[in-house]
LODOFI-252116 format. One record per residue (C-alpha): y, z, x. Coordinates in steps of 0.1 Angstrom, whole numbers, plus 5000, padded with zeros to 4 digits. Each point is the difference from the previous one (the first is absolute). Example, Ala and Ser with C-alpha at 12.3 -4.5 7.8 and 13.67 -1.06 7.14 Angstrom:
495550785123503449935014
***
This chain:
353418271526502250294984496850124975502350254988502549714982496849844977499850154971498449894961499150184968498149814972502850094975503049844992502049875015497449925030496949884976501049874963499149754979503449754994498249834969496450024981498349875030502050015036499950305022503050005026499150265030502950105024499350195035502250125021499850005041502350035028502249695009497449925031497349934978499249625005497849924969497850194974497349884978498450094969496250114997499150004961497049994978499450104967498850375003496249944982499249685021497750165016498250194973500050344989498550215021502050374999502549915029497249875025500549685001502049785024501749694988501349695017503749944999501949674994503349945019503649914992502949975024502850244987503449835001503050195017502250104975503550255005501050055034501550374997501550155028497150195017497349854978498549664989498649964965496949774993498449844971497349844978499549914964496449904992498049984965497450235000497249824975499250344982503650155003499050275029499750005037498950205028501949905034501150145030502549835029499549875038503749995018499749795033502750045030498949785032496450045001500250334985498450074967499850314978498550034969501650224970498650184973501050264975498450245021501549885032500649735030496849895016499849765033496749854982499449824969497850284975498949844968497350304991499850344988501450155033503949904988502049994965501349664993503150004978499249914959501649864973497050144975501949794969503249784994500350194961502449724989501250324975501250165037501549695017503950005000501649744977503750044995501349744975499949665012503549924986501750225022499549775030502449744984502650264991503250055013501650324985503550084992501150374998502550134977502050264999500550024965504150164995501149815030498549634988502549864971500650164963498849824971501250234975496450164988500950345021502550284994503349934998503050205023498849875034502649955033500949685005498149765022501150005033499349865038499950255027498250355004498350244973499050314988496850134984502450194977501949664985498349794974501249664998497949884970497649745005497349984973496949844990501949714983502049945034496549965017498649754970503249785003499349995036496849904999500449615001502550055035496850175013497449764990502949725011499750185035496349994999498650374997497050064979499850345002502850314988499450365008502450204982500650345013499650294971501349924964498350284982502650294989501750225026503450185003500649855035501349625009497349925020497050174972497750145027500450334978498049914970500650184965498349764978497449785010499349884965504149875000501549745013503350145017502649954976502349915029498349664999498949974962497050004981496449954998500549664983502649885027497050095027497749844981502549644997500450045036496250025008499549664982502849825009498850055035496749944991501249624986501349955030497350055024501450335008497950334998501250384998499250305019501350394988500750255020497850334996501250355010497150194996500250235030502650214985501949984967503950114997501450344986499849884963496649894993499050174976496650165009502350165033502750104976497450244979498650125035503150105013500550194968496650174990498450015037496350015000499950074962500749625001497149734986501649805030500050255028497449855017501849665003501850175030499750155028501750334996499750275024502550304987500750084967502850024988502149785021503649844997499749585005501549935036499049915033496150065005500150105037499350314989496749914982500650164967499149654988499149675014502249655001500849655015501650115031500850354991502349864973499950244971501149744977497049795007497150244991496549915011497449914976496450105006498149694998497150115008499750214964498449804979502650034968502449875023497649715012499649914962503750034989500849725027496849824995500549954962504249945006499249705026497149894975503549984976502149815020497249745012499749964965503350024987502049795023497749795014500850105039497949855027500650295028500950335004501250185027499750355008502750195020498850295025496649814995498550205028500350314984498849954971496050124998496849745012498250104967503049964977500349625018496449974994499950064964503349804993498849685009496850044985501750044969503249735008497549775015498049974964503049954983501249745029498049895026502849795017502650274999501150035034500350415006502350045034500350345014503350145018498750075034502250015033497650035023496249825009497650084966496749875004498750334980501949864970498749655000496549975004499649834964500350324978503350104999502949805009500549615011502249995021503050195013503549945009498949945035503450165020497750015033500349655000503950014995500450255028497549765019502349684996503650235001498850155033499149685017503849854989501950325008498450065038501049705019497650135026497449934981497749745008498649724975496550145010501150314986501049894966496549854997498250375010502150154974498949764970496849995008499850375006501650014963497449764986496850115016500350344977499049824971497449784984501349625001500449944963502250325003502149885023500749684981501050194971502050295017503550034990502549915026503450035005503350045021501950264983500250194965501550224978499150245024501549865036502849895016500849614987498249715025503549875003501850325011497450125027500049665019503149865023500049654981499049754977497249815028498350325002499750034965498849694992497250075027498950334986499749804966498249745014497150275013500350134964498949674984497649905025498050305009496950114974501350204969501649934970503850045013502750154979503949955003502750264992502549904968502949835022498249905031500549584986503650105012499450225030501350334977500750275026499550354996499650345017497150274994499350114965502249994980502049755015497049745001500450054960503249794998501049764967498449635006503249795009499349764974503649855005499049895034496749904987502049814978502349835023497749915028496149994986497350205016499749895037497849695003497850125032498750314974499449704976497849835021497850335014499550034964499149724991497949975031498150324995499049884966498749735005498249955033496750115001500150105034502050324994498350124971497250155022499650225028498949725028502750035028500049935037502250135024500649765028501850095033503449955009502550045026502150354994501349994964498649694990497850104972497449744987497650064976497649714979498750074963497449844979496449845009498449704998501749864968503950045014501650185030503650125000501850105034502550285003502750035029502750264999502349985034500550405003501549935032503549945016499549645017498249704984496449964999498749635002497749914971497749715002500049694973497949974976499350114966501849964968503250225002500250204967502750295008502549945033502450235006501649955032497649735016501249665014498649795030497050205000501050305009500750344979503350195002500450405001499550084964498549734993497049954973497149685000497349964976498649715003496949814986496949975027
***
């Protein structure tokens, strides 16, 4: 047994609590390991006695949960009666048995003084992890707001829309109007969800530069025309989530304009970092001050100062209020200070406890989401998990199983059904122009809808809307083909699907094996199973009968074509 390969932590995401009263422990072991189970009792069974005591375990087989590639993760979910738990592991390969604690692997079973067992002292239900439980049902829809269609709230003078490339220097005009006339297309297609990037006042097209955070940009109108377009989703089923650039602010906001001109004499001096005085604005690789990626346009704010914590505080207080937005999402998430995170959802939680607060992340972020600071983030691990597995035809189906679960086993289960998934953004090359053809889109979309998360979809992607790396994957939504042709039935239906079977609104998946490229994986529990097949290969695979066929692309006579997608009903 490879000792070194088992490894648990009573923290998240190893030991939390999924709800008031179930505990879900995770362990990890090496590949070999053939069976693990459980030893628990409550930790004062046996008295009170200053640590003397022994106490006499119960048992529960763990069940094997993520294959990765060099380790195999197990798990229980039990209901301690008095919401803690004392516990500690034996792992079993051949006759073999070993015994683990938190202070160590034993080859006999200790249940005294002479070892530390692993404790959950409390399940605090004000600790355990609860992203909003609408988010499970939602399929987003982002929005880039110039490029989506003018309504004629915004500032007139705009280019003419066009197809083909961009620039981030051309502003083509679409408004906050365009976006509320649009909304009955989008709740015809099926989303429930729109994240629009930032709308707040900025010089630039895409308004990662804030000036005015009070203003809506008047590039795409007014406060009022935000406000029709928050509840004219909102009749529709649809909800709204902001963009929030809180990292850094651009070179006219205010507070930054009256550093730049009075230096440390400034009331705001502290809301920056600035390390020479005086300094000309420019690029920061020089440290004279700090900035998003040494852009010295983009100047950092300090959010760990506590006016600064309380200006955004009190502004997202306003717009919760205001508008009546259901999410916000904040850009450079990962920069932006623990204790500034803490104290804003405090505050935005009391004013909303269902606001859904999604933090810009690119990489894995379990220090941001252990239930006081973020929900979720836009989880791009998982879309470098799923655009790996498509782009290297060497790899194996097996593989694309390690990678998910590798992805997933970072976070506590209810985060994972609430992370924000996706394909492509504002930020990447367009789904449609990094793949060789239509089949191997529709297969990445098909993992999209039917892995956990909340998935979201880039404006144009109904219609396969190419484009290159930013600012190309900015381009004007072809609404004359859109027109013509209707948004592609197959995105229809994975919509559709995703919304309304209860099997993909959780986080229960099973990775089954395959041969080569064959990926198979099965959602749900006892109350409905969906099965997933995606053909990543170059011959076809045969597919047995059975089931209730709910999405076939490329399957006849039982067997699956290259690029072809199944979900089917079990």
């Amino acid at each position: 047994m490879d000792l070194a390969a088992v490894y648990h932590e009573a923290r998240t995401p190893m030991c939390c609590a999924v709800d008031d009263d179930t505990l879900c422990i995770t362990l990890r072991t090496g590949r070999e390991v053939e069976g693990v189970t459980l030893i628990f009792a409550d930790p004062y069974e046996a008295g009170i006695a200053g640590g003397e005591e022994a106490w006499q375990g119960r048992r529960m087989a763990m069940a094997p949960g993520f294959e990765l590639e060099h380790h195999r993760l197990w798990t229980a979910r039990l209901r301690p009666p008095y919401h803690r738990l004392r516990y500690c592991f034996e792992l079993a390969e051949g006759a073999a048995r070993w015994y683990y604690y938190e202070d160590g692997l034993r080859e006999r079973l200790q249940l005294d003084n002479k070892v530390q067992p692993f404790t959950m002292p409390w399940m605090n239900a004000a600790d355990r992890i609860a992203p909003p439980a609408w988010v499970r049902q939602t399929v987003w829809y982002q929005i880039f707001p110039d490029r989506f269609c003018r309504g004629g709230s915004g500032r007139p003078g705009a280019l003419p829309w066009r197809d083909g490339p961009v620039t981030n220097a051309e502003r083509f005009g679409g408004d906050l109007a365009g976006i509320t006339q649009k909304l009955p297309y989008l709740a015809r297609l099926g989303v429930n969800g729109l994240y629009l990037n930032p709308i707040f006042a900025a010089s630039s097209v895409h308004k990662y530069d804030t000036a005015d955070y009070t203003a809506i940009d008047p590039d795409f109108g007014t406060e009022a025309d935000m406000e029709q377009l928050v509840r004219t989703a909102h009749s529709l089923g649809i909800r709204v989530m902001v963009d929030a650039v809180f990292n850094h602010c651009g070179p006219q906001f205010a507070p930054w304009r009256d550093v730049v001109a009075r230096g440390p004499a400034s009331p705001y001096w502290k809301w920056f970092l600035v390390h020479r005085w005086p300094f000309a604005e420019g690029d920061t690789r020089d440290g004279r001050y700090d900035s998003f990626a040494f852009h010295g346009g983009m100047p950092k704010l300090n959010t760990g100062e506590p006016a600064v914590q309380e200006y955004f505080i009190s502004l997202c207080e306003g717009w919760v209020r205001r508008y009546g937005i259901d999410g916000i999402r904040f850009d450079v998430g990962n920069e932006i200070s623990h204790a500034f995170l803490r104290r804003l959802r405090a505050r935005l939680k009391a004013v909303d406890p269902e606001l859904y607060l999604l933090g810009e992340i690119w990489h894995d972020a379990p220090a941001w989401l252990e239930g006081d600071e973020y929900d979720a983030v836009m989880h791009y691990p998982l879309q470098s998990a799923v655009r790996r597995f498509f782009e290297d035809k060497d790899a194996s189906a097996a593989a694309f199983g390690w990678d998910v679960g590798r992805c997933m086993s970072v976070y506590a289960p209810q985060v994972n059904e609430a992370q924000f998934t996706l394909l492509d953004s504002h930020d990447t090359i367009r789904l449609r122009s990094r793949v060789p053809d239509e089949a191997a889109c529709w297969q990445q979309l098909a993992a999209l809808f039917t892995l956990p998360g909340s998935p979201c979809i880039l404006y144009g992607t109904e219609v396969m809307l190419p484009g290159g790396p930013d600012p190309d994957c900015r381009r004007c939504m072809p609404w004359d083909v859109i027109e013509a042709q209707g948004p592609a039935a197959a995105l229809c239906t994975l919509i559709a699907l995703r919304r309304q079977e209860s099997a993909l609104q959780g986080c229960e998946i099973e990775f089954l094996p395959g041969p080569r490229r064959l990926v198979r994986y099965r959602r749900g529990g006892p109350d409905g199973r969906l099965e997933v097949c995606l053909n990543a290969g170059r011959s076809p695979e045969p597919l047995g009968a059975g089931g209730e066929a709910l999405l076939a692309l490329g399957w006849a006579d039982g067997l699956l074509a290259p690029g072809g997608v199944l979900i089917r009903r079990i």
